[in-house]
PDB file of N, CA, C, O and CB in Angstrom:
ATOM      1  N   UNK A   1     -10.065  51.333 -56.566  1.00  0.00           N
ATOM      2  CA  UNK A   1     -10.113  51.082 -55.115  1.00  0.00           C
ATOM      3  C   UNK A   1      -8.875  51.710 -54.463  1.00  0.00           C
ATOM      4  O   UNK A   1      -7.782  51.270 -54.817  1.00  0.00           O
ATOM      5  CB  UNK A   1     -10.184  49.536 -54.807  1.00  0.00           C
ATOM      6  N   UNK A   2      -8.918  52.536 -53.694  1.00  0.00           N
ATOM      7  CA  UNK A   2      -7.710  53.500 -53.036  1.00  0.00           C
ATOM      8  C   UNK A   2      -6.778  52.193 -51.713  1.00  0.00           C
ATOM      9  O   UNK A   2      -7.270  51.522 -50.806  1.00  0.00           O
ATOM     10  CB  UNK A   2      -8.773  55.329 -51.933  1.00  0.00           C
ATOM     11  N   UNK A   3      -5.256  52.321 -52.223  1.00  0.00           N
ATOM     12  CA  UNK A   3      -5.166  51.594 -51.614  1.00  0.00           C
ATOM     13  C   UNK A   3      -5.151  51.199 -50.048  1.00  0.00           C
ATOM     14  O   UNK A   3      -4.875  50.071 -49.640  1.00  0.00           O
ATOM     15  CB  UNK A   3      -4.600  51.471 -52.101  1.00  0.00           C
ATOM     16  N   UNK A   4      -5.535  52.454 -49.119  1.00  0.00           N
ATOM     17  CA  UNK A   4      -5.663  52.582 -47.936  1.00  0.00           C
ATOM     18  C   UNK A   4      -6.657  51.648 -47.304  1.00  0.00           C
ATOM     19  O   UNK A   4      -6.574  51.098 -46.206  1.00  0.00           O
ATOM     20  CB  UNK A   4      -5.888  53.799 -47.748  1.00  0.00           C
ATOM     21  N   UNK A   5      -7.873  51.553 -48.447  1.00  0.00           N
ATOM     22  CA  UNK A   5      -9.068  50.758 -48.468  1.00  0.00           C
ATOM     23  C   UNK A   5      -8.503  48.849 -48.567  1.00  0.00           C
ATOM     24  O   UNK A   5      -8.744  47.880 -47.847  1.00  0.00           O
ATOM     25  CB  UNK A   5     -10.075  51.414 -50.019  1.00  0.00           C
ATOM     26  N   UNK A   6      -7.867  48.996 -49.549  1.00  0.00           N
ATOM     27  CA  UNK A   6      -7.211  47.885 -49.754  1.00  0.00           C
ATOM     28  C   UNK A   6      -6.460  47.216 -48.430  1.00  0.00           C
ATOM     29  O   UNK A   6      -6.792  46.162 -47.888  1.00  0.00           O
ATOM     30  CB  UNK A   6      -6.307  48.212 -50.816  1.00  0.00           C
ATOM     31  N   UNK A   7      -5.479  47.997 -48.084  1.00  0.00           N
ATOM     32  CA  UNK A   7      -4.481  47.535 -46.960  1.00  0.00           C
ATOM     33  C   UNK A   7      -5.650  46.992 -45.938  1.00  0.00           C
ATOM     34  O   UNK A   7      -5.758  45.803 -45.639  1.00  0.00           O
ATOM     35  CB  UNK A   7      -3.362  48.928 -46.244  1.00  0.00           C
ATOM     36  N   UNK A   8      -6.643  48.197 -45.368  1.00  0.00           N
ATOM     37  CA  UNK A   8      -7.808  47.641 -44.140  1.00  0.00           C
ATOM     38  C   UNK A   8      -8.082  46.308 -44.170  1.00  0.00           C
ATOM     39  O   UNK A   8      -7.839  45.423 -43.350  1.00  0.00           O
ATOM     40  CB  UNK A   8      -9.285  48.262 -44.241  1.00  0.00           C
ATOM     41  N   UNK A   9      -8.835  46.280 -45.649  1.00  0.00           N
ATOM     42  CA  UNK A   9      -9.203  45.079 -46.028  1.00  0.00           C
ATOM     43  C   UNK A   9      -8.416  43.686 -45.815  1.00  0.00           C
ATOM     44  O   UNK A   9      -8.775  42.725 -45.134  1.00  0.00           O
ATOM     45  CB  UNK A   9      -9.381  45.279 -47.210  1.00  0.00           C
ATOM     46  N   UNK A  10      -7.506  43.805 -46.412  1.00  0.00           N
ATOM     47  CA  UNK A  10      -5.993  43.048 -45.908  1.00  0.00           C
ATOM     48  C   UNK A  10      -6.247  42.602 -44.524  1.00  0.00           C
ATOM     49  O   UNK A  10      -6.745  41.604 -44.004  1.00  0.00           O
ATOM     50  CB  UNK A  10      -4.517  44.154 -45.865  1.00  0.00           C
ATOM     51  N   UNK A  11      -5.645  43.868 -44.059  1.00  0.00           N
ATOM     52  CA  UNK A  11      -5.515  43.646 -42.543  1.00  0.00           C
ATOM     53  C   UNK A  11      -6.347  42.809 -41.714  1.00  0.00           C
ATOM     54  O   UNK A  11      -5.859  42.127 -40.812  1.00  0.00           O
ATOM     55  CB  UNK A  11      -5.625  44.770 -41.960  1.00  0.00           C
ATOM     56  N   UNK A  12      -8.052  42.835 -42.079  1.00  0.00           N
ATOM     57  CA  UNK A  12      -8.585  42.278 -41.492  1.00  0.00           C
ATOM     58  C   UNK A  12      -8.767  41.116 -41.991  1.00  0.00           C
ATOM     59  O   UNK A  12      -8.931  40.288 -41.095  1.00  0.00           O
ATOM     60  CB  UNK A  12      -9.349  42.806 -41.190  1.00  0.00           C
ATOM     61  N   UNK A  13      -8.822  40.589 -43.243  1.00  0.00           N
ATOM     62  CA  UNK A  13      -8.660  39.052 -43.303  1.00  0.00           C
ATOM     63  C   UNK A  13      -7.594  38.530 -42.741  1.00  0.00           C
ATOM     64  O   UNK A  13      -7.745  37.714 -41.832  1.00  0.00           O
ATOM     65  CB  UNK A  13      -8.624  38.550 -44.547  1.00  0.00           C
ATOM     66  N   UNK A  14      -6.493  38.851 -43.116  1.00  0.00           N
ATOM     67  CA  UNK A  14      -5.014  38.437 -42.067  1.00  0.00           C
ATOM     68  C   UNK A  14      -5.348  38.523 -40.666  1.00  0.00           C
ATOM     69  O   UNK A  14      -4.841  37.550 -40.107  1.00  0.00           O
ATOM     70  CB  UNK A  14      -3.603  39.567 -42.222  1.00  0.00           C
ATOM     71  N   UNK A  15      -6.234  39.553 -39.512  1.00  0.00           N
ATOM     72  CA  UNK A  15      -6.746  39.010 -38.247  1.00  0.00           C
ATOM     73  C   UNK A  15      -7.536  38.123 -38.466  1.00  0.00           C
ATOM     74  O   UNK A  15      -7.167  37.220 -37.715  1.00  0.00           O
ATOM     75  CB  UNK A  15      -7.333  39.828 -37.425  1.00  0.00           C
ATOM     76  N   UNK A  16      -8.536  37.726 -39.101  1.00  0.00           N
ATOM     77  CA  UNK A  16      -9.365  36.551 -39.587  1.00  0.00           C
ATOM     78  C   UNK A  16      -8.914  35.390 -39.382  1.00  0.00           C
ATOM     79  O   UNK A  16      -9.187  34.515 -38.562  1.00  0.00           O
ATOM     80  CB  UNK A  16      -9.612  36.540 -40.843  1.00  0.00           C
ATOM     81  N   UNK A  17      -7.955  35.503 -40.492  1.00  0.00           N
ATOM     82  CA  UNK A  17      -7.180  34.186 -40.822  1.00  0.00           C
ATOM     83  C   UNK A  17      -6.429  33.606 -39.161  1.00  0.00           C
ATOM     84  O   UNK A  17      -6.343  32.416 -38.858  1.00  0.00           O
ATOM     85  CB  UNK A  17      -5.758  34.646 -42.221  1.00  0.00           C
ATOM     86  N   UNK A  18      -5.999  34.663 -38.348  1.00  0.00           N
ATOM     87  CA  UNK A  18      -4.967  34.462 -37.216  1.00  0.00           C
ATOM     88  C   UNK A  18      -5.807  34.079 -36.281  1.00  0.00           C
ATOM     89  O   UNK A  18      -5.329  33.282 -35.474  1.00  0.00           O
ATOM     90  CB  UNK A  18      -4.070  35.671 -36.750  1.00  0.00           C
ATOM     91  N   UNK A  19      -7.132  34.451 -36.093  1.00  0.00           N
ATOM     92  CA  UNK A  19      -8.283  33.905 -34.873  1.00  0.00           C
ATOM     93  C   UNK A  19      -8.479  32.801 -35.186  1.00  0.00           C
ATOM     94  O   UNK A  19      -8.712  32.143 -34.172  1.00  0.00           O
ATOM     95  CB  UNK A  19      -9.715  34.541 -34.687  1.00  0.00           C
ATOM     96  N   UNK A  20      -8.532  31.932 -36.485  1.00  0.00           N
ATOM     97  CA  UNK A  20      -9.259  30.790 -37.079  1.00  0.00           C
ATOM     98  C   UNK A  20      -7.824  29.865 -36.331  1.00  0.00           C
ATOM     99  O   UNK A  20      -7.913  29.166 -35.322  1.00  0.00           O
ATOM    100  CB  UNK A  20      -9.631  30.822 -39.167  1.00  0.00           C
ATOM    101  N   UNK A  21      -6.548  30.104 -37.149  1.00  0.00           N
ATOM    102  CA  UNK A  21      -5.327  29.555 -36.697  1.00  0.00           C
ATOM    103  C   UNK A  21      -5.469  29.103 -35.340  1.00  0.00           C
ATOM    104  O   UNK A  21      -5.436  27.970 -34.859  1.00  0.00           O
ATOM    105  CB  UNK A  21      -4.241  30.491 -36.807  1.00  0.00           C
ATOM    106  N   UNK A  22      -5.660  30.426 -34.743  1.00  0.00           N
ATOM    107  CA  UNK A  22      -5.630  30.336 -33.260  1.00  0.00           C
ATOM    108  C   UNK A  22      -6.516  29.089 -32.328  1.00  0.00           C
ATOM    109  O   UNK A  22      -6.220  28.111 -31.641  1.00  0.00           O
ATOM    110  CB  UNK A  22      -6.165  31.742 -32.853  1.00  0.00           C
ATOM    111  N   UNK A  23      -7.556  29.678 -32.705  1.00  0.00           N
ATOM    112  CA  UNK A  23      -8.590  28.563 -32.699  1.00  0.00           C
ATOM    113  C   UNK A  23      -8.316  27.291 -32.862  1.00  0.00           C
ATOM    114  O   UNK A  23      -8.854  26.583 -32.011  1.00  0.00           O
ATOM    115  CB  UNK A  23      -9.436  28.716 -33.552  1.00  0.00           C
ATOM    116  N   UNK A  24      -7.844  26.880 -33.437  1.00  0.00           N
ATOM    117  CA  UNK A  24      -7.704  25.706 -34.858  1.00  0.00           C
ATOM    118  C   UNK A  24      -7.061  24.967 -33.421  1.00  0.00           C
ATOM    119  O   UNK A  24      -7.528  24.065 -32.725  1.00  0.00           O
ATOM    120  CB  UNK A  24      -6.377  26.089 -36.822  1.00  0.00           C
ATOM    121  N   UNK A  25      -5.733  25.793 -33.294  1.00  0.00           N
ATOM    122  CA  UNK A  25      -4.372  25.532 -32.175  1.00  0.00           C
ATOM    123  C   UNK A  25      -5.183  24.797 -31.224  1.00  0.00           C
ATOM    124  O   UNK A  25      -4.892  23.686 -30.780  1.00  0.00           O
ATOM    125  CB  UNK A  25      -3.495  27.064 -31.347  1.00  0.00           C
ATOM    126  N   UNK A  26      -6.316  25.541 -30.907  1.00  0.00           N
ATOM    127  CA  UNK A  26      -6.635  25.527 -29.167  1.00  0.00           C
ATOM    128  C   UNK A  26      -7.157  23.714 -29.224  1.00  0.00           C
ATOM    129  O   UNK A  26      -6.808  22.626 -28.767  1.00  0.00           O
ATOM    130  CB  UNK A  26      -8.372  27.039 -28.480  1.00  0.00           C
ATOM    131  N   UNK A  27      -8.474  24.472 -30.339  1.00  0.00           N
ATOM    132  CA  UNK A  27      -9.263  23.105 -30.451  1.00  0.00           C
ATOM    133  C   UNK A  27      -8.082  21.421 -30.401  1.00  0.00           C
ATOM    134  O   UNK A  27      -8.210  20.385 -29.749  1.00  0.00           O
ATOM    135  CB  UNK A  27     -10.199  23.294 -32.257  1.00  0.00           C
ATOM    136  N   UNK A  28      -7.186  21.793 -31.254  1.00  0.00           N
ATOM    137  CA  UNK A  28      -6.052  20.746 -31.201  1.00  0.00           C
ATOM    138  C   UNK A  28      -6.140  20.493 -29.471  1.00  0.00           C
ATOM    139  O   UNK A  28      -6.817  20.070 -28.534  1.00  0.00           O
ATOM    140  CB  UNK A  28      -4.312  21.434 -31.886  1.00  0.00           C
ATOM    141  N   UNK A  29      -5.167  20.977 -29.801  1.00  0.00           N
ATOM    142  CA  UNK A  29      -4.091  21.211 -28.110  1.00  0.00           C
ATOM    143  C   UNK A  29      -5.228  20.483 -27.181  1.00  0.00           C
ATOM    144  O   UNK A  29      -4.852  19.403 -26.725  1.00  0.00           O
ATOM    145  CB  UNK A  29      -3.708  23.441 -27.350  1.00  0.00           C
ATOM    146  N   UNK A  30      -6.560  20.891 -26.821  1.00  0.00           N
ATOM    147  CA  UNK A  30      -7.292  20.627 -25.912  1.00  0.00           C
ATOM    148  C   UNK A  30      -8.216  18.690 -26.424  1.00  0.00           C
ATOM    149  O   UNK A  30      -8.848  17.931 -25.689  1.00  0.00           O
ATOM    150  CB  UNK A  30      -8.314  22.233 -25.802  1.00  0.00           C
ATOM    151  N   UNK A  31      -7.925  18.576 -27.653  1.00  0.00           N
ATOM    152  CA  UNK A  31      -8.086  17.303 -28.050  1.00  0.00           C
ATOM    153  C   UNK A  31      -7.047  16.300 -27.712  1.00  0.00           C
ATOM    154  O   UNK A  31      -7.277  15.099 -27.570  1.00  0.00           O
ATOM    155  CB  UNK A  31      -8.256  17.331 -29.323  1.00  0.00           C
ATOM    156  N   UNK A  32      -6.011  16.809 -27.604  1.00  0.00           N
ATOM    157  CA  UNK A  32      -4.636  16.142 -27.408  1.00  0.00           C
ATOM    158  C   UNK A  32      -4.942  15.569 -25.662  1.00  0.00           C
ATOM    159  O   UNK A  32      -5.009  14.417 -25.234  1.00  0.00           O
ATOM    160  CB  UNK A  32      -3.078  17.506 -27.663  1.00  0.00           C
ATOM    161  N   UNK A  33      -5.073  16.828 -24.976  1.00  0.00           N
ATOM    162  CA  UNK A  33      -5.139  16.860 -23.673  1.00  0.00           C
ATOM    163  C   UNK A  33      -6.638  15.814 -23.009  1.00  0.00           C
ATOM    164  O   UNK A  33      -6.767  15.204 -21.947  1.00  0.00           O
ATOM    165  CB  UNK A  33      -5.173  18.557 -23.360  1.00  0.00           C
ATOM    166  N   UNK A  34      -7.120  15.903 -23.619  1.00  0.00           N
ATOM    167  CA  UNK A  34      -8.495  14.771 -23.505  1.00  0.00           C
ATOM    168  C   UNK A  34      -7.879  13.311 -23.593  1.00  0.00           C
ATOM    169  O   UNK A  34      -7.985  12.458 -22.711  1.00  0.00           O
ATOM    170  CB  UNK A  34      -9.763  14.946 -24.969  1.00  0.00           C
ATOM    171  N   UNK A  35      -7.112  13.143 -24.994  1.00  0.00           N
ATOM    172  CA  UNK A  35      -6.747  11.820 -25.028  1.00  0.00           C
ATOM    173  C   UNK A  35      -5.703  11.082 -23.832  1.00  0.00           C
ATOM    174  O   UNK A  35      -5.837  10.059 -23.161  1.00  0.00           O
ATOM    175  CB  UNK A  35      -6.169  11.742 -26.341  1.00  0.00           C
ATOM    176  N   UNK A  36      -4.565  12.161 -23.917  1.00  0.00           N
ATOM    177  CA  UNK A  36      -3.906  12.200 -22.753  1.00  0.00           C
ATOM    178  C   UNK A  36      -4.152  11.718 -21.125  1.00  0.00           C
ATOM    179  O   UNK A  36      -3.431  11.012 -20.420  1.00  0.00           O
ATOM    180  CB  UNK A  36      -3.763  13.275 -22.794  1.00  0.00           C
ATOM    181  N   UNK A  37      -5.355  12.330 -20.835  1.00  0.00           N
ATOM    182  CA  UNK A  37      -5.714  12.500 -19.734  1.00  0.00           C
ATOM    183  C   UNK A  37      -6.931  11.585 -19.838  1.00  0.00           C
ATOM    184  O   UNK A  37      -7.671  11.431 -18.866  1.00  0.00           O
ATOM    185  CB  UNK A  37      -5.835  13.893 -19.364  1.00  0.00           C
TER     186      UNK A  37
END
């Protein structure tokens, strides 16, 4: 497997992983703000 192929690959689970995070954050944050409010 050439590693150029490799790195892509990488790369895009690591954006993967950072949308899910992200997500994850929001869903929190906006649960917080429900109870809050």
């Amino acid at each position: 497997m050439p590693s150029s192929l490799l790195i892509l690959a990488w790369g895009r689970r690591v954006s993967q992983t950072k949308v899910r995070s992200t997500v994850f954050q929001a869903l929190v944050h906006f649960r917080w703000y429900d109870v809050t409010v």
